[in-house]
Structures are given as structure tokens and as C-alpha cells.
C-alpha positions as CSV (number, residue, x, y, z in Angstrom):
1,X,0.0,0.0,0.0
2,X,2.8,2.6,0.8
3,X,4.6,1.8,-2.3
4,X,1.2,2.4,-4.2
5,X,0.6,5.7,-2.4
6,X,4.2,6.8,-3.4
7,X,3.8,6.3,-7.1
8,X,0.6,7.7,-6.8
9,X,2.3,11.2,-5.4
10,X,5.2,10.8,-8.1
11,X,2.5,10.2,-10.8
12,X,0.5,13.6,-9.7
13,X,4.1,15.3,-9.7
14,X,4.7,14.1,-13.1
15,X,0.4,15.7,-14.6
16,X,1.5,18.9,-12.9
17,X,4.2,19.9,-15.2
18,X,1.5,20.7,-17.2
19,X,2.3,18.9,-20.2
20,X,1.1,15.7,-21.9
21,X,2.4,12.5,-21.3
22,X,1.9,9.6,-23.6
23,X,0.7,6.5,-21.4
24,X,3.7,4.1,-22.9
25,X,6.1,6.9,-21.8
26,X,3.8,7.9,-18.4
27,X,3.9,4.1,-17.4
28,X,8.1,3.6,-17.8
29,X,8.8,6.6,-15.5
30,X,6.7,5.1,-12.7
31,X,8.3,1.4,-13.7
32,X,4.8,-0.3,-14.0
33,X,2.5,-1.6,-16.3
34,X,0.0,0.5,-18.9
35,X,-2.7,-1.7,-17.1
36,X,-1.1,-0.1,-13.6
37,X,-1.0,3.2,-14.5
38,X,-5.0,3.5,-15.6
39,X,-5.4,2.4,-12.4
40,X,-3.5,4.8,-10.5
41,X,-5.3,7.3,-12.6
42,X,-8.5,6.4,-11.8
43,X,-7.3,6.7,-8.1
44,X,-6.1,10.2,-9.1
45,X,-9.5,10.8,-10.3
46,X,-11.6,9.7,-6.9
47,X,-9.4,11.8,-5.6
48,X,-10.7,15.1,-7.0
49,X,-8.0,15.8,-9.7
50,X,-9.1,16.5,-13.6
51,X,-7.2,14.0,-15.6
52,X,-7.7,13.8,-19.0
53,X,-7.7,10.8,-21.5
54,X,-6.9,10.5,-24.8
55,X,-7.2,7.7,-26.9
56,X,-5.6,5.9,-29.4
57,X,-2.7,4.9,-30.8
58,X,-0.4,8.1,-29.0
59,X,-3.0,7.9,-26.5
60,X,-2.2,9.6,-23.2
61,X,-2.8,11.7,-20.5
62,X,-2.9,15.7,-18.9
63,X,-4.5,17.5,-16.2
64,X,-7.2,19.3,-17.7
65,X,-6.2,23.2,-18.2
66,X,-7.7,25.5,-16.1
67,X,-9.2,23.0,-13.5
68,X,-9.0,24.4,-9.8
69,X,-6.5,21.9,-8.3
70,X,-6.1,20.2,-5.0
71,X,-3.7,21.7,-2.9
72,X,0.0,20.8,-4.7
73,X,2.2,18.1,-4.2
74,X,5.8,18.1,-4.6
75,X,8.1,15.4,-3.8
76,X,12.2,16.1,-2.1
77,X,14.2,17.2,-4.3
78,X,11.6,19.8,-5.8
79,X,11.0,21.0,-2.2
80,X,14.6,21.9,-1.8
81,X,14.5,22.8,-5.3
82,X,11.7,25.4,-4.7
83,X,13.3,26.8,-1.2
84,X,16.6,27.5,-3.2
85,X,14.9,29.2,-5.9
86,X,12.7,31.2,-3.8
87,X,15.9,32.0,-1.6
88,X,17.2,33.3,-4.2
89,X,14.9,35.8,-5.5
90,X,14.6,36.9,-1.9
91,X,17.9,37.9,-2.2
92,X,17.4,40.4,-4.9
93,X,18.1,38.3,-8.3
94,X,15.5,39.8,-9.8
95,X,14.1,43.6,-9.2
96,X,10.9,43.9,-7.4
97,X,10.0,40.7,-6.4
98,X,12.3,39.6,-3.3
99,X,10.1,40.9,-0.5
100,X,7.0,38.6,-2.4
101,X,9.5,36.0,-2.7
102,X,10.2,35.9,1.6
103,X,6.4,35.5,1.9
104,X,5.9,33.0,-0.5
105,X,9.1,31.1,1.1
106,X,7.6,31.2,4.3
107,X,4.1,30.5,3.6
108,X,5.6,27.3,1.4
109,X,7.4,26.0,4.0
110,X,4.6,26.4,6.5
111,X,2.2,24.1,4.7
112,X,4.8,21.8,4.0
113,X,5.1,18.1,5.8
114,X,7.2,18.1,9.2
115,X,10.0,16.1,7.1
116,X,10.5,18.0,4.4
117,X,9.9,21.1,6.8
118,X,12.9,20.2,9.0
119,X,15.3,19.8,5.4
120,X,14.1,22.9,3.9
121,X,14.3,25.4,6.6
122,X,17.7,24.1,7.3
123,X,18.8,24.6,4.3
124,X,17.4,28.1,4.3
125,X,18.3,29.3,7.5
126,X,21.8,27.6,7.3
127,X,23.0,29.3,4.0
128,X,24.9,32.8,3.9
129,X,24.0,35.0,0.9
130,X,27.0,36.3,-1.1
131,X,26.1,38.2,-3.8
132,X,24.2,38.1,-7.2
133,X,23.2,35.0,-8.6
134,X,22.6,32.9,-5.8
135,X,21.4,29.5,-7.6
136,X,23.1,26.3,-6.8
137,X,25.1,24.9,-10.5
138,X,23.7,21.9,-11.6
139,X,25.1,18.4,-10.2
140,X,24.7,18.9,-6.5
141,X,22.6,16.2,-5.7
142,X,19.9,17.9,-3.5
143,X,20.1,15.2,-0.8
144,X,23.5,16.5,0.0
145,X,23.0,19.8,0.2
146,X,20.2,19.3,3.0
147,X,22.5,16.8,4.7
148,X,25.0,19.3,5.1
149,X,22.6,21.8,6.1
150,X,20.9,19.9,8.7
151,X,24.1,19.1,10.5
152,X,24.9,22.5,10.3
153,X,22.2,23.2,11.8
154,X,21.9,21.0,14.7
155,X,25.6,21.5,15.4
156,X,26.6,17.9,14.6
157,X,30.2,16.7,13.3
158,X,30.1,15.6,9.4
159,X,31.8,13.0,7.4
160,X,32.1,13.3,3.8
161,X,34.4,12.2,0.8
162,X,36.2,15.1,-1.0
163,X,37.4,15.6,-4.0
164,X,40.5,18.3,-4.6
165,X,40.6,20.6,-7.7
166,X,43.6,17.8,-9.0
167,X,41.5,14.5,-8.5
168,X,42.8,13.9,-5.2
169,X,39.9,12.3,-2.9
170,X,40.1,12.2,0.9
171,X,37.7,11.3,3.6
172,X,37.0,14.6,6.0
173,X,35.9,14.6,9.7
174,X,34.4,17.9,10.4
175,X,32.8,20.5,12.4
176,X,30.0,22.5,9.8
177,X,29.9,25.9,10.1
178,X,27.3,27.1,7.2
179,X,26.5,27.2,3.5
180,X,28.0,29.9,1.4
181,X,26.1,30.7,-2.0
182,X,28.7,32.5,-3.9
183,X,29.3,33.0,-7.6
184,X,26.8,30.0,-8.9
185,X,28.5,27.5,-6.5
186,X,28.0,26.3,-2.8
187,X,30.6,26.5,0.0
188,X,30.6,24.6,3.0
189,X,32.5,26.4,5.6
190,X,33.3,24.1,8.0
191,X,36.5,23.0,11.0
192,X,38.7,20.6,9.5
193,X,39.0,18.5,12.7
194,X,42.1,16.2,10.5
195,X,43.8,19.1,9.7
196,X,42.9,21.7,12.9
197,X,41.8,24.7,10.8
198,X,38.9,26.2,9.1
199,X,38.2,25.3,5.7
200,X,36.1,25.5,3.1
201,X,34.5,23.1,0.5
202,X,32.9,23.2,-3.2
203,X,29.4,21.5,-1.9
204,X,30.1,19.9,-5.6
205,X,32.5,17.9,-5.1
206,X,31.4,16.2,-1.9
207,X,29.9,13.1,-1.6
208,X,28.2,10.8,1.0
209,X,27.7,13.2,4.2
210,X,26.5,11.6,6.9
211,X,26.0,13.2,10.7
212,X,28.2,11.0,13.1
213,X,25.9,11.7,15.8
214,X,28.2,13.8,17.5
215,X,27.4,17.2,18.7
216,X,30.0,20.3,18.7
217,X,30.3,23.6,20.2
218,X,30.7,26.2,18.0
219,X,34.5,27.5,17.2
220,X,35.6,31.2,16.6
221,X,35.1,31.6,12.5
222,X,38.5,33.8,11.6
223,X,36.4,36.2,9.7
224,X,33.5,38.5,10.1
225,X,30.7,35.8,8.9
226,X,31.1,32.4,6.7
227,X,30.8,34.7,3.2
228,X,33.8,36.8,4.1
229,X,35.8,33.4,4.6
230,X,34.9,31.6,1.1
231,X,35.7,35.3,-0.7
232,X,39.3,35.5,0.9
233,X,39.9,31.7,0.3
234,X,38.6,32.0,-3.3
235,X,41.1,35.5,-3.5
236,X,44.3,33.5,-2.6
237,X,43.9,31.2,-5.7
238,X,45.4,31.5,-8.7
239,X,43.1,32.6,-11.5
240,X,43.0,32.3,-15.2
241,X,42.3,35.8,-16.3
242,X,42.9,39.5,-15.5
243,X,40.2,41.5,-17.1
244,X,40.9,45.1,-17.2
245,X,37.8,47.3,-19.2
246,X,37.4,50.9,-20.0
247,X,33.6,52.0,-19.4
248,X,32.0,54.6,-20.4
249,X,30.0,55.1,-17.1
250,X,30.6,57.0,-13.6
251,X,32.2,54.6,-11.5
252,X,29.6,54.9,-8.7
253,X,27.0,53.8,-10.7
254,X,29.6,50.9,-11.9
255,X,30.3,49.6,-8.3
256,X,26.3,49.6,-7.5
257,X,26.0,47.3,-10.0
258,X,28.7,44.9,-10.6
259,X,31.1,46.5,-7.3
260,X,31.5,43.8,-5.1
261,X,32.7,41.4,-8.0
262,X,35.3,43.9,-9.3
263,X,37.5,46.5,-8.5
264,X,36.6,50.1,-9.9
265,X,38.7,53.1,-10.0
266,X,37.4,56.8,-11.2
267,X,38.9,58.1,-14.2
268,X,36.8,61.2,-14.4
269,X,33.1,62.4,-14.1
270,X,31.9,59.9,-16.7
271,X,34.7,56.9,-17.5
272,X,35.9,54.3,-15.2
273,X,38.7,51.1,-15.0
274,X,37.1,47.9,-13.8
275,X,39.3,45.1,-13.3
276,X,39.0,41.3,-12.3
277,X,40.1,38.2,-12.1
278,X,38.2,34.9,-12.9
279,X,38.7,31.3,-13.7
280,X,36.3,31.4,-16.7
281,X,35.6,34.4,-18.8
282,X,32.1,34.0,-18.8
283,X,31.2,36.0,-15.8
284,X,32.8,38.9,-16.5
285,X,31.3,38.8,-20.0
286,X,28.1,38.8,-18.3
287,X,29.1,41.5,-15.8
288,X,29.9,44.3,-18.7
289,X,26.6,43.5,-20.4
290,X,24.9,44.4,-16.6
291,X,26.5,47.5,-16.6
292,X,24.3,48.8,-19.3
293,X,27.1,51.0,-20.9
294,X,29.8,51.2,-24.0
295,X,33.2,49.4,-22.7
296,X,36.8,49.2,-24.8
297,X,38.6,45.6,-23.4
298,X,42.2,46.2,-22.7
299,X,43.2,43.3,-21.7
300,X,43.0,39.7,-21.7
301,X,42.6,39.2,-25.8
302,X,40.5,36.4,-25.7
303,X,37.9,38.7,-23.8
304,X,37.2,40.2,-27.4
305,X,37.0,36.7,-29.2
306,X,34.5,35.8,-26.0
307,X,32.3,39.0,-26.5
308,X,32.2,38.3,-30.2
309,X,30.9,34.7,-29.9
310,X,28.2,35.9,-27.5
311,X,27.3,38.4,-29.5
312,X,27.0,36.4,-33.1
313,X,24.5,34.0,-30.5
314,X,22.4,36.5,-29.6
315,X,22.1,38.0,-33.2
316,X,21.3,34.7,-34.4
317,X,18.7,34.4,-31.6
């Protein structure tokens, strides 16, 4: 009965995406039979949702469009997925929208069951904001990130496997601190209990966390919060690329946009030299189009060839 009741809930996930499933297809995502799944819809049906049949040959099936819904059901990994977006917003992505974004977040999370309540507000309430663009890159498994955000949490010693920037994989014993959402990755900030310092870790290249059931009391961090930490750590590594741009734009209104990523110094009432550093030159490609202004690249060359491409793209587009 419980594993019917869970493909039942991954089959309602599946109709509210909105879009139309062919039965054949519908049938080898939930692993059963076609006879199965027009079963489970019919289940879906007593249960007060509008599902749609078609017949025939590409028969299949929808929610109908504009039907009032139950109340929606989400499974794990689109809870967490839903709390990071929304955390996001709230932290200003997008103009206009973060103080909705809060109330949605909490409202969410308030209607939400006591399981995946306890994940998602410790992954929210856990995590240190860091700047624009605060969504997690694809391939972190969301499992892990609420692992490592419960334990930091409930102040509870972490194992994990780690994998270095050269390959190198070592097993870590240690104290989690918080989440850091910096620059389209996650940082774990956490006390190295091997190597008796602070440290922090790409939340991308860990794997298997698992709370040892041992509780900690919180250590000094050597910085003013978990943010400042990953910034200075991510400072004292080598980078790729020194950008240095001319833009025609007051520097103020440089640094309020793209400041905290760069380093901006006045040339007169109306120009301004940005510089950075970055291991890929896509971000700072992205930063000069934020700016809103005419730029002339000094330096690195391939920063032209880079703006070119994009460019060509979003002509063709």
C-alpha cells in the first residue's frame, strides 16, 4: 500500500508539469505496467484531480487546463529545489520581487510536511548570501545539500568524501559551520578536525555526508561571517584571467552594479577602469553587459573573441 501511495504522489508530480504524457512513456517513469497506470489514474480521479484521457494509438494523458486543483504536491528534491529558488529571489536576483519571494518562502514551508519542513528550513536558514546570482550549479545532488545543512544546523560533526581541484579524494571529519552561495557555487565552511583549521569546501565535489551523531560547540570563524571566509579563500587562488575594461559610465553607478565582484577606479566624471580576475571568462562577459554602458577591453585578448561569440549567438537568436 505505501509503495502504491508513493507512485501515486510521483504520478501527480509528473500531470503537474502541465504537459502531456503519452501513457507508454507515463507508465516507464513510474516502472509499471500500462494496465497499472490506468489504475493509478483512476485513483487520481476519486481523488478530485481533472485527468484527461486520450485515446488511441499516442494515447495519453494531462491535467485538464484550467481546472481548480487540490492543494500541490511536490516530492524532495523539488522541495529543496523550490526553497533555493525562492531563496534566491529573496535575495534580490530579480528587481521587485524579493520581499513577495520571503512571503511565499515562508508560507511554502509552512504548509509543508514536518520532514521536508525540517530539510528545507535548514537549508534556508543555514545558508549565507553572497552576492548576485545565488542558484546552486547543476550536479549537486539535493540530498546533500540538505544533509549538510541539517548538520549545520543541529551542530553535529560531518563526514564526507572530497574531492580536490587535481582529482585527489580524501575522507574529511568535520565540524559545519554554514553554506556559502557564492558566484553560482556552494561552499561549505566548515572546522577541519584532521587538519585543525577552518576550511572551506565546493558542496560539488562532496559526496556521501552523513552526521556521526556527534554534537560540537561552536569554534571562533576567523572572519567576520562564513561569506567573508569563502571570498578571501577563493582570492588567494590562482586565477586564469585579469580583465581590465574601459567603461564609459561614472564609477559609482559601476560599483552599484557589478562593485562587489570587481574592482573600480574613477577616471573622471563619466569613464571608469574595472578590473577582475576569474577562472572562466564568462562571468565577467556577463558583468559588462549588466553595466548597461559602452566598454573598450584592454586586456586579456580572448575577452574580445569571447564577447564576439556571444554576441554572433544573440544576433542569431
Amino acid at each position: 500500500m505505501a509503495n502504491t501511495s508513493t507512485r501515486t504522489l510521483r504520478l501527480l508530480s509528473l500531470l503537474q508539469t502541465h504537459r502531456y504524457w503519452p501513457g507508454t512513456e507515463l507508465a516507464e517513469r513510474l516502472g509499471v505496467s500500462v494496465r497499472t497506470l490506468r489504475r493509478d489514474i483512476d485513483r487520481l480521479r476519486e481523488l478530485g484531480y481533472p485527468v484527461e484521457a486520450h485515446r488511441g494509438v499516442d494515447g495519453g494523458y494531462e491535467l485538464a487546463a484550467g481546472a481548480a486543483l487540490p492543494p500541490l504536491v511536490i516530492d524532495d528534491e523539488e522541495a529543496v529545489a523550490l526553497a533555493v529558488g525562492l531563496q534566491a529571489a529573496a535575495q534580490g536576483a530579480v528587481e521587485g520581487i524579493a520581499e513577495s519571494s520571503v512571503r511565499v518562502l515562508a508560507k511554502v514551508v509552512q504548509v509543508m510536511p514536518a520532514r521536508l519542513r525540517r530539510r528545507v528550513d535548514a537549508l534556508r536558514t543555514m545558508t549565507v548570501p553572497a552576492g548576485w546570482d545565488g542558484s546552486a550549479r547543476a550536479g549537486i545532488e539535493p540530498g546533500v545539500l540538505t544533509a549538510v545543512a541539517l548538520a549545520c544546523r543541529d551542530g553535529e560533526q560531518l563526514r564526507f568524501s572530497y574531492t580536490a581541484a587535481d582529482g585527489r579524494r580524501t575522507d574529511r571529519h568535520t565540524e559545519p559551520h554554514r553554506l556559502v552561495c557564492l558566484g553560482r557555487r556552494w561552499y561549505l565552511v566548515a572546522y577541519d578536525l584532521t587538519r585543525h583549521d577552518w576550511r572551506s569546501f565546493r558542496v560539488d565535489r562532496l559526496t556521501s555526508p552523513h552526521g556521526t551523531g556527534s554534537r560540537f560547540r561552536p569554534r571562533d570563524l576567523p572572519a567576520a561571517d562564513a561569506a567573508e571566509f569563502v571570498r578571501a579563500g577563493l582570492d588567494n587562488l590562482p586565477r586564469s584571467y585579469r580583465v581590465e575594461v574601459l567603461v564609459d559610465a561614472p564609477a559609482a553607478t559601476v560599483r552599484e552594479r557589478i562593485g562587489r565582484w570587481s574592482t573600480v577606479e574613477e577616471i573622471d566624471a563619466e569613464r571608469c577602469r574595472v578590473r577582475m580576475t576569474a577562472d572562466s571568462l564568462d562571468w565577467p562577459t556577463m558583468a559588462l553587459g549588466v553595466i548597461g554602458a559602452d566598454f573598450r577591453v584592454l586586456d586579456p585578448p580572448e575577452l574580445l573573441e569571447q564577447i564576439h561569440n556571444w554576441g554572433a549567438r544573440f544576433t542569431r537568436a
